[in-house]
VEXDREN-2710 file (C-alpha; in Angstrom, 1 decimal):
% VEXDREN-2710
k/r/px/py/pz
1/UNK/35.6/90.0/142.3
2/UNK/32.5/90.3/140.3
3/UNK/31.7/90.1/136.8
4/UNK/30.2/92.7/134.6
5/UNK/28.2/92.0/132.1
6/UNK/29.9/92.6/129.3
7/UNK/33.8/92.7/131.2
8/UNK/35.8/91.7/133.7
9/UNK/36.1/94.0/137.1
10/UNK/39.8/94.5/137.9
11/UNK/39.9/96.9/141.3
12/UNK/43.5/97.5/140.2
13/UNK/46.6/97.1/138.2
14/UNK/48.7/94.9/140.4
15/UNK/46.2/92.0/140.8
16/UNK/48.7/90.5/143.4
17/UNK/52.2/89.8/145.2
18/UNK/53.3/86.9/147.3
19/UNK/56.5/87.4/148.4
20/UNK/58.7/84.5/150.0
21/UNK/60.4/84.3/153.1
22/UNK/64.3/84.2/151.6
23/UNK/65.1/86.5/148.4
24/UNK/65.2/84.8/145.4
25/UNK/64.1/84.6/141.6
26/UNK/60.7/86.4/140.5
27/UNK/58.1/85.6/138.5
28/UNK/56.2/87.9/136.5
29/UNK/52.8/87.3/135.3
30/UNK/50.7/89.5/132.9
31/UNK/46.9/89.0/132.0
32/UNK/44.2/90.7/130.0
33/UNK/46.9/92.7/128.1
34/UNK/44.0/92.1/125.7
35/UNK/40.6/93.1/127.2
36/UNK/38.3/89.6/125.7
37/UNK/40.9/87.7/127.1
38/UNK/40.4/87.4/131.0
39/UNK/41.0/83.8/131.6
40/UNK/44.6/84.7/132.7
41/UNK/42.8/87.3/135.6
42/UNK/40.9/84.6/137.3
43/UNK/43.3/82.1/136.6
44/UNK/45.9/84.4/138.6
45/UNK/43.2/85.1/141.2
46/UNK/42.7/81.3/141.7
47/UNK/46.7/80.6/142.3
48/UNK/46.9/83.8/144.6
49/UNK/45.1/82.6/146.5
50/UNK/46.0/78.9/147.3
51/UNK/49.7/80.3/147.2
52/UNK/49.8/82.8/150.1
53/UNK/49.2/79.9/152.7
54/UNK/52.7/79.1/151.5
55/UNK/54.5/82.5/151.4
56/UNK/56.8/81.2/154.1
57/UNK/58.3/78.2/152.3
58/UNK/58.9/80.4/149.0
59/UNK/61.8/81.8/147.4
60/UNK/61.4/85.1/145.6
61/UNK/57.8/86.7/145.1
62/UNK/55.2/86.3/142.5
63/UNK/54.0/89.7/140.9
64/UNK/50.4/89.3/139.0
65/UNK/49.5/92.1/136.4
66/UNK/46.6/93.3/134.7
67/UNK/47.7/94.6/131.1
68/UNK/45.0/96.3/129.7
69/UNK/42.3/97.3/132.4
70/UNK/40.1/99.5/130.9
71/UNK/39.8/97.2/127.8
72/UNK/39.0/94.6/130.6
73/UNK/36.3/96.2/132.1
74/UNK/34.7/97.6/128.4
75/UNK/35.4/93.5/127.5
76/UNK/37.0/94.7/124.1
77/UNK/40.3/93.5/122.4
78/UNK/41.3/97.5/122.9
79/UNK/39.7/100.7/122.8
80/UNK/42.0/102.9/120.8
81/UNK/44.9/101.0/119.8
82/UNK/46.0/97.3/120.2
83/UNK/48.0/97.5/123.3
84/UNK/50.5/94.6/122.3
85/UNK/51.8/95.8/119.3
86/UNK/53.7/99.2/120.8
87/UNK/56.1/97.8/122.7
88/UNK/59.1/98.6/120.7
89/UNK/62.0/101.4/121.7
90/UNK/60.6/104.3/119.0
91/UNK/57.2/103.9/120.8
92/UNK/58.6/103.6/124.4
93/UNK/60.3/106.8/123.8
94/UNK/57.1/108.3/122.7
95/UNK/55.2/107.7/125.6
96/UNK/57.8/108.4/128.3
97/UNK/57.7/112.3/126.6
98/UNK/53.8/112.1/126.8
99/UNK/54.2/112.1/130.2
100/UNK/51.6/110.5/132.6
101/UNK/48.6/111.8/130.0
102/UNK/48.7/109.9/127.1
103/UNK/47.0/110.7/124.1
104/UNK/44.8/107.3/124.0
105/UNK/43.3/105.1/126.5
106/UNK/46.3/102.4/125.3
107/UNK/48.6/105.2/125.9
108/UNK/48.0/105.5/129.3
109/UNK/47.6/101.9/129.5
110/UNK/51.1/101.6/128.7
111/UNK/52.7/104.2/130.1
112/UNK/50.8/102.5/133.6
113/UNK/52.3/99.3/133.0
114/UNK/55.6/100.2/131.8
115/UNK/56.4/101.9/135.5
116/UNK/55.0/98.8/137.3
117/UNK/56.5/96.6/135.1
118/UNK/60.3/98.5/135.3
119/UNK/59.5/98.5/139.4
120/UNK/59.0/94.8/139.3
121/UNK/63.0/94.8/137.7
122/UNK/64.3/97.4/138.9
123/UNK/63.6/95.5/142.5
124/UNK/64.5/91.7/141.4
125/UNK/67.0/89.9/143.8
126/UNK/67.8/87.4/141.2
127/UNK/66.8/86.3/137.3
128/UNK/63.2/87.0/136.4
129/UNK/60.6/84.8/134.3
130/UNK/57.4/86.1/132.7
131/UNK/54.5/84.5/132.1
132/UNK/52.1/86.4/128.9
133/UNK/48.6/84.9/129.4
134/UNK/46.0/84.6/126.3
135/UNK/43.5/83.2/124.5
136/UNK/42.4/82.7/121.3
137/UNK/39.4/83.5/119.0
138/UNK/39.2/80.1/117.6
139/UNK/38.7/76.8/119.2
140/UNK/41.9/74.6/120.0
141/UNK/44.3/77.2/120.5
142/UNK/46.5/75.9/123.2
143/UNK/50.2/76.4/123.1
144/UNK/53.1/78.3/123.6
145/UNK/55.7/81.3/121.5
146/UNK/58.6/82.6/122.8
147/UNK/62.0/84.0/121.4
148/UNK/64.4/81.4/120.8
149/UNK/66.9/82.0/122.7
150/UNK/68.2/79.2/124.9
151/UNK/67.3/80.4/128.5
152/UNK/63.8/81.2/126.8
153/UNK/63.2/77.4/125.2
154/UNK/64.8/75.8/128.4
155/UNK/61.6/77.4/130.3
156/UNK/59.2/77.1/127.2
157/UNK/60.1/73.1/127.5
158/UNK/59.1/72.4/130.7
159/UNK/55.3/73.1/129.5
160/UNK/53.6/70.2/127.4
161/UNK/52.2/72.4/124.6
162/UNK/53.0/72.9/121.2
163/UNK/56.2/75.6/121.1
164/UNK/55.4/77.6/118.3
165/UNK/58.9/79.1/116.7
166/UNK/59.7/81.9/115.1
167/UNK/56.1/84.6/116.2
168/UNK/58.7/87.7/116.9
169/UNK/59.8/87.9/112.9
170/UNK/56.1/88.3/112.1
171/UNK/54.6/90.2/114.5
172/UNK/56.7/93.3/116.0
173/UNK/56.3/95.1/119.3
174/UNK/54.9/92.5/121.7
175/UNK/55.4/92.4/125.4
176/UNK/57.0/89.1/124.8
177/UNK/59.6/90.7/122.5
178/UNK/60.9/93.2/124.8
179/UNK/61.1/91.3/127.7
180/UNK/62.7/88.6/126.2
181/UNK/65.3/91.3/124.9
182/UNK/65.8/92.6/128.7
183/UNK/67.0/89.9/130.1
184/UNK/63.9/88.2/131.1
185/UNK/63.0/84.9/130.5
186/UNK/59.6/85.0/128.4
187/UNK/56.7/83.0/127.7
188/UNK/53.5/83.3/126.1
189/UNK/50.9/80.8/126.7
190/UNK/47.8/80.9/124.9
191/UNK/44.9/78.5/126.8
192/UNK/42.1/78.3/124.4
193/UNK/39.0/79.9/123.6
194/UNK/38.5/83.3/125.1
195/UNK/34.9/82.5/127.1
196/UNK/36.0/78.4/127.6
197/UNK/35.9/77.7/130.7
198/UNK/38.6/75.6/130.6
199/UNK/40.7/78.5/129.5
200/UNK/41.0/79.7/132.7
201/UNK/41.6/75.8/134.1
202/UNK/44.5/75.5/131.6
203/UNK/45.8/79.1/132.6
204/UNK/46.2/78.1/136.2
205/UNK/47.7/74.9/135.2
206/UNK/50.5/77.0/133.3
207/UNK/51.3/79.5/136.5
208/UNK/51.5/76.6/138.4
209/UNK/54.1/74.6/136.0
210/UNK/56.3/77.9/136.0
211/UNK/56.0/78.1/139.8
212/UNK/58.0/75.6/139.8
213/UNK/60.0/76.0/137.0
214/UNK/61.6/79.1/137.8
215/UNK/62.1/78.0/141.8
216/UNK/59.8/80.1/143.7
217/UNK/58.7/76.8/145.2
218/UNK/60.5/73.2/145.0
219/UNK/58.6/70.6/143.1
220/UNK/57.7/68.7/146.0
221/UNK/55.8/71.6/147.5
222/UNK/53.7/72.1/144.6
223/UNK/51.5/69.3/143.8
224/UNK/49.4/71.1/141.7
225/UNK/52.0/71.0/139.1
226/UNK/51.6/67.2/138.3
227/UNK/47.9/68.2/137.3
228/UNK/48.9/70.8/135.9
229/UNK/51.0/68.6/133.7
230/UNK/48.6/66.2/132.7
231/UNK/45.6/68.6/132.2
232/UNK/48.0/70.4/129.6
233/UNK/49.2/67.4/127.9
234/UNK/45.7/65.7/127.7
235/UNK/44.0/69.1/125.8
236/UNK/47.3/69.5/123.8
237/UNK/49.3/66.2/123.3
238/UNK/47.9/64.7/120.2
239/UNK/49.7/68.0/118.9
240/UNK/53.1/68.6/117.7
241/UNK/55.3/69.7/119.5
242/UNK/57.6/72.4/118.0
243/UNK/56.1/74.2/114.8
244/UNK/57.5/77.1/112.7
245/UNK/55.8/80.7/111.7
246/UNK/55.7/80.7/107.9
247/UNK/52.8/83.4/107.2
248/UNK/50.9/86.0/108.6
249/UNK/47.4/87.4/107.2
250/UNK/47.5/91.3/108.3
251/UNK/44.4/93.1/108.4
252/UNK/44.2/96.3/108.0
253/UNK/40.4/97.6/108.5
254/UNK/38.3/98.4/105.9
255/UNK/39.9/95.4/104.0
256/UNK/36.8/93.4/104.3
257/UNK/38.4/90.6/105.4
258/UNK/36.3/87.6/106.9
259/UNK/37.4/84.0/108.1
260/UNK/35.3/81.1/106.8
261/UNK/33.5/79.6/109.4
262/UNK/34.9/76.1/111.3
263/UNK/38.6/76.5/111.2
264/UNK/40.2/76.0/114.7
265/UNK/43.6/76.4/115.4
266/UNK/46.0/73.5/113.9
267/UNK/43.7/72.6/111.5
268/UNK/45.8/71.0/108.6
269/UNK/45.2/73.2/105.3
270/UNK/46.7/72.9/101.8
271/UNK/48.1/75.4/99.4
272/UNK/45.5/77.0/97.7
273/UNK/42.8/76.1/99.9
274/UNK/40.0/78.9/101.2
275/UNK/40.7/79.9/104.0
276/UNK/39.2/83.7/104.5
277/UNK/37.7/86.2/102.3
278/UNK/37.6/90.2/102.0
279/UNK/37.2/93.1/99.4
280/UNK/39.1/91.1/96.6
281/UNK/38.0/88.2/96.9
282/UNK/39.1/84.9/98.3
283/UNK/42.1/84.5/100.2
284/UNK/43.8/80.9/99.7
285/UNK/46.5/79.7/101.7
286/UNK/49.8/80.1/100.2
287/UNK/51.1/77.0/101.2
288/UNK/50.1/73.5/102.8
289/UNK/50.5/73.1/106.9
290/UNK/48.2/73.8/110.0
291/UNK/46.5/77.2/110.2
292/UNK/46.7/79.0/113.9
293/UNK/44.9/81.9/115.5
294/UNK/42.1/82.2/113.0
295/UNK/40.3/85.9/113.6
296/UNK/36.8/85.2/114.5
297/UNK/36.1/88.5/116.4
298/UNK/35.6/92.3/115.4
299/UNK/38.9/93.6/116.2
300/UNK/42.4/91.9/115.4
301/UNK/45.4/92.9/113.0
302/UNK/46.2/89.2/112.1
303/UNK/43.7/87.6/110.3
304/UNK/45.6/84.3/110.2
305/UNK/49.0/82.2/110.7
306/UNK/50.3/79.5/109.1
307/UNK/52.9/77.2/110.8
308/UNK/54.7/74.2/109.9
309/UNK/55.7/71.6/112.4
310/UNK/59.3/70.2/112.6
311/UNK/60.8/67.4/114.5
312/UNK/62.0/68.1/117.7
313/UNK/65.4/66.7/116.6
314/UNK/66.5/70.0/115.1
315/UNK/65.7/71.6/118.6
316/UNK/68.2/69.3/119.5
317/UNK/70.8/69.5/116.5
318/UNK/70.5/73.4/116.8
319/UNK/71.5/73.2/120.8
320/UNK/74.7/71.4/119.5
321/UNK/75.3/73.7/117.0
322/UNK/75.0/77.1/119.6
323/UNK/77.1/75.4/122.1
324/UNK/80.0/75.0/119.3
325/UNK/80.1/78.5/119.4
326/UNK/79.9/78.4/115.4
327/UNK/77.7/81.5/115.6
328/UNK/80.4/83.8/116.4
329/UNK/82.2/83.1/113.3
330/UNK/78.9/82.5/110.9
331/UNK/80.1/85.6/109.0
332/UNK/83.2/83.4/107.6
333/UNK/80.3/81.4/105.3
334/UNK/80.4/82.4/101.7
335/UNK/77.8/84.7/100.7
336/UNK/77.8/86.0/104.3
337/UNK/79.1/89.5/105.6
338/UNK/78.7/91.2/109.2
339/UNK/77.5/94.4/109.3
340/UNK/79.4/97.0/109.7
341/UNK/79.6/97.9/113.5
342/UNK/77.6/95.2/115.4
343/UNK/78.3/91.7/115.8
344/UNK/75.1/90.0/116.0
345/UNK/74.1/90.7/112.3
346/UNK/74.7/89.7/109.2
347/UNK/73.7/89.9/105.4
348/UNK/73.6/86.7/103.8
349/UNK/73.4/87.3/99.6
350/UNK/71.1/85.2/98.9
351/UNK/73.2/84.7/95.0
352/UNK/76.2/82.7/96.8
353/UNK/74.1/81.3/100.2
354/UNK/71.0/80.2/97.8
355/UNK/69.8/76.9/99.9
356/UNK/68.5/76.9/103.6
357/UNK/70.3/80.1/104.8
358/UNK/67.5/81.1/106.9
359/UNK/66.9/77.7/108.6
360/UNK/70.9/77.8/109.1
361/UNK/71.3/81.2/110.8
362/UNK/67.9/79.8/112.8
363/UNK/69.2/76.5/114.1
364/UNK/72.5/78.9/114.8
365/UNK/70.4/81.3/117.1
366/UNK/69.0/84.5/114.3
367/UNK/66.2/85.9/114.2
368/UNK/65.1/87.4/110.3
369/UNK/65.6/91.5/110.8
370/UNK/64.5/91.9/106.8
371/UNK/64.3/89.7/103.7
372/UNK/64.5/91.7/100.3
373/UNK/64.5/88.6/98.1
374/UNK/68.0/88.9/97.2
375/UNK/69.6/90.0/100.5
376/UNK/68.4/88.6/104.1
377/UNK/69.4/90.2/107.0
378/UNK/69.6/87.8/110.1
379/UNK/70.5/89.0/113.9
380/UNK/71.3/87.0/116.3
381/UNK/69.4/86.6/119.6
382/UNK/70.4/88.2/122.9
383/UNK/71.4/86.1/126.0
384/UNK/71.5/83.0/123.2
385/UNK/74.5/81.5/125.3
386/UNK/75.2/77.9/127.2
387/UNK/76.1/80.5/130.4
388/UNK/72.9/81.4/130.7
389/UNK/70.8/77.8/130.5
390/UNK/73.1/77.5/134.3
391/UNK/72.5/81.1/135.4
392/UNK/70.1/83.4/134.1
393/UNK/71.2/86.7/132.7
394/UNK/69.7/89.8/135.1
395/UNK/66.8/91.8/134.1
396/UNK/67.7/94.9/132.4
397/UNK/65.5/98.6/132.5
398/UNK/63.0/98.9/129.5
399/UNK/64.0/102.5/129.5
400/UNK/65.6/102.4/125.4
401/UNK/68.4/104.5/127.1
402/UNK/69.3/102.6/129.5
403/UNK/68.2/99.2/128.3
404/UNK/71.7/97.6/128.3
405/UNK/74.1/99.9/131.0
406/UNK/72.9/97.0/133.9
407/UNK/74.2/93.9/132.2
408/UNK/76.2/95.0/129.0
409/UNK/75.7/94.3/125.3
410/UNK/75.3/90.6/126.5
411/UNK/74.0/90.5/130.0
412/UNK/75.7/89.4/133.2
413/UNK/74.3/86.3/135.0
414/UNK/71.8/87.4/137.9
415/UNK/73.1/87.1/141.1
416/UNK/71.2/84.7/143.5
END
């Protein structure tokens, strides 16, 4: 495909299939769901490519998306509306009495890629992993986010980037959310700079890995994974591995706000340093870590995050701790109440539970729903079970009414 000058040419939606010879698990890649960021299209392109050859040894079928093609083409973030921020029930619902029409070029965006992306599940033979491709506008941003439940961090391991913790309880309504609570096993992988070169090297190396993670072809038959491996770990491995969200800049335009100049992502920062500035003045970070995804480009609703890193040993510790099952009856602690009707969510009172409740309920599987200072309210993630690190639960319809009737409040394992 050619370039245009100021975009990327995408002939259509589905960018490819490949599908094996036996029936089997699928993976599910997306790319350009922001328009400056088509690494992940030629990156896809490349692996289509050197993959159908080998169509007859696979298991299951690789699906290749295009997420937002007319931002694509117009090479712009979006056009109307920032088309990974909507993906949420209330909005679904929305666009699905819209109709076909849309009222904004992200509507019908969306409203596009929701039917391919429910014909994708509604036709899986087995469990289903996604890949979310990105880039960054900063320099160094290499490294992954998912939802942390365990089928989702088993699969975000096998990648040797920074796993960033903890993105879906600052930022709502991302592809990666929904899927990830639909019985898909998620990833986002963010490969650098948006016009590197290497960003589209370091793309293809992360299809690759998750080719053969989620079985579609036995290690042996894909070489290209040990590069893959080792072209990933040399951009990213002087970095740490697992780090926390603690802040989020939001921008809101009109709010004058600018990032000074330099910062790339994981660049250490300390509390009270100046880090951006708009219409009141400086902004200073509010506490001491690394600063990621600093917004160096016109359009953008986060301006910055800051993330802490952790030692891998809680990942480990908090794997103990979900396997005990302790999670079911986290309600007994002091201070702690279910909700009435659910339960997968409580309300800790922050009076009685006053030390660490939030990195409790976190190694125990929660994600933060609300924190009013004196009251948190914690939920615990879908599909966060032992059962399904052996078998995968089974994709679910996006549809908000039906979003649960194929697998149940928990989700049955995919058959195989």
């Amino acid at each position: 495909m050619s370039e245009r000058r100021h975009g990327t040419e995408v002939e259509d939606r589905l960018l490819g299939r490949i599908d094996g010879a036996v029936e089997g698990p699928t993976l599910l890649c997306v790319a350009g769901i922001h328009g400056n960021e088509p690494a992940g299209v030629h990156a896809l392109r490349r692996v289509l490519r050197a993959l159908e050859p080998r169509r007859s040894d696979m298991t299951g079928r690789l699906v290749a998306l295009a997420g937002n093609v007319s931002a694509l083409e117009a090479g712009r973030r979006f056009l109307d509306r920032d088309l990974n921020r909507a993906w949420t029930p209330t909005h679904l619902t929305r666009l699905r009495h819209l109709g076909r029409t849309g009222r904004s070029v992200e509507d019908r965006e969306q409203i596009e890629l929701v039917e391919a992306l429910e014909g994708v599940l509604a036709s899986a033979h087995g469990p289903v992993y996604a890949l979310d491709l990105h880039t960054t506008s900063g320099p160094g941003g290499i490294f992954s986010a998912f939802t942390d439940s365990l089928p989702q961090r088993a699969f975000a391991s096998g990648f040797p980037i920074p796993m960033i913790f903890g993105l879906e309880e600052l930022v709502d309504g991302t592809l990666l959310n929904l899927l990830s609570e639909h019985g898909v096993v998620a990833l986002t992988v963010e490969t650098g700079q948006h016009h590197d070169e290497t960003s589209i090297d370091r793309a293809e190396a992360a299809v690759w890995i998750a080719i053969a993670a989620s079985g579609l072809l036995p290690e042996a038959a894909v070489p290209e994974a040990v590069g893959a491996r080792k072209l990933l770990y040399s951009a990213a491995g002087h970095l740490p591995r697992a780090l926390e969200m603690r802040f989020r800049r939001h921008v809101v335009v009109g709010d004058g706000f600018a990032m000074v100049p330099g910062y790339s992502n994981f660049d250490r920062v300390r509390v009270g340093d100046v880090v951006a500035r708009d219409s009141l003045g400086e902004v200073v970070a509010s506490e001491s870590g690394r600063l990621l995804m600093p917004l160096y480009q016109e359009q953008g609703e986060d301006g910055f995050f800051l993330v802490r890193e952790f030692q891998p040993f809680w990942m480990a510790v908090s794997l103990a701790m979900r396997r005990t099952r302790f999670a079911k009856i986290a309600h007994w602690l002091p201070g702690v109440r279910r909700v009435p009707g659910t339960d997968d969510e409580v309300v800790i009172d922050r009076r009685v539970a006053r030390f660490f409740a939030r990195q409790l309920f976190h190694l125990l599987g929660f994600r933060q729903m609300d924190d009013s200072g004196r009251k948190l309210v914690m939920r615990r993630r879908r599909f966060d079970e032992r059962r399904y690190l052996v078998e995968p639960p089974a994709p679910e319809s996006l549809a908000p009414d039906r979003a649960r009737t194929r697998s149940g409040s928990g989700g049955a394992p995919a058959s195989r």
